[in-house]
N, C-alpha and C positions, 0 to 999 in steps of 0.2 A: 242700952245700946252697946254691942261690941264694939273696941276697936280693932284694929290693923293686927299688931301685938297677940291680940287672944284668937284671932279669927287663924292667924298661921299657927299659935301654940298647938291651938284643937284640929290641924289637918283640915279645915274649910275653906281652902281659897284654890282654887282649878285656874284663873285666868286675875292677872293684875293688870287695872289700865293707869298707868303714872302718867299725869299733866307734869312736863317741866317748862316751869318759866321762868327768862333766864332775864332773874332780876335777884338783886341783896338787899333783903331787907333783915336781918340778921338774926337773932339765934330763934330756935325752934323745936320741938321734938322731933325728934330720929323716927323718923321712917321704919326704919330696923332696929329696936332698940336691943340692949342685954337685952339677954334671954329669949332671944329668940330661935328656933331652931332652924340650924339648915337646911335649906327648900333647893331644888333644881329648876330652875325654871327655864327658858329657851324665849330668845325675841322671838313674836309671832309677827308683828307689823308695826310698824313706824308711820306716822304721817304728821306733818308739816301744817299749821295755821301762816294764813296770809301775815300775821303781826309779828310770826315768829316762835310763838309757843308748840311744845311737840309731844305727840302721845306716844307713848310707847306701850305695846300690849307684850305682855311677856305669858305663856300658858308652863303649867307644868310639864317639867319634862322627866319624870320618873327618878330614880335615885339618885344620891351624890354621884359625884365624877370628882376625882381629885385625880391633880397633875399640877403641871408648870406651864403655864405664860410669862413671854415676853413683856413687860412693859415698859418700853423706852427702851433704854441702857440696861436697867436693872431687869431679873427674872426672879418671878413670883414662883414659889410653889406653896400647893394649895394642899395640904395631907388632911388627914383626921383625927390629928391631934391639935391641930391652929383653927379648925373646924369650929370645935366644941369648945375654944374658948373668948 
């Protein structure tokens, strides 16, 4: 069985659906671990459980985009050399 990790390495994933639940139960494997390549992705749709849990559908959205966001106070920039490491 693939994981997550080889399934982006090999360019096979068109459409992600992330359950987040928003509980800590503490450490865990990374999602995105090393080595993994950078993907574009774009939210496609969002939708809310009664209990609180949320899916998030993200589809590919074609190549890199590097630039800068705001976040909070501080501004990110996102180049292609912070990219690939």
């Amino acid at each position: 069985m693939l994981d997550l990790q080889t399934l982006l390495k090999r360019d096979l994933i068109d459409t992600l659906r992330i359950w987040q639940f928003l509980v800590v139960i503490g450490t865990g494997k990374r999602l995105f671990g090393e080595g993994t390549i950078p993907r574009a992705f774009r939210l496609a749709d969002t939708q809310q459980t009664a209990t609180g849990a949320v899916l998030h559908v993200y589809e590919r959205a074609g190549g890199l985009k590097y630039g800068e966001v705001e976040v909070g106070q501080e501004t990110v920039i996102f180049d292609s050399d912070t990219a690939h490491k």
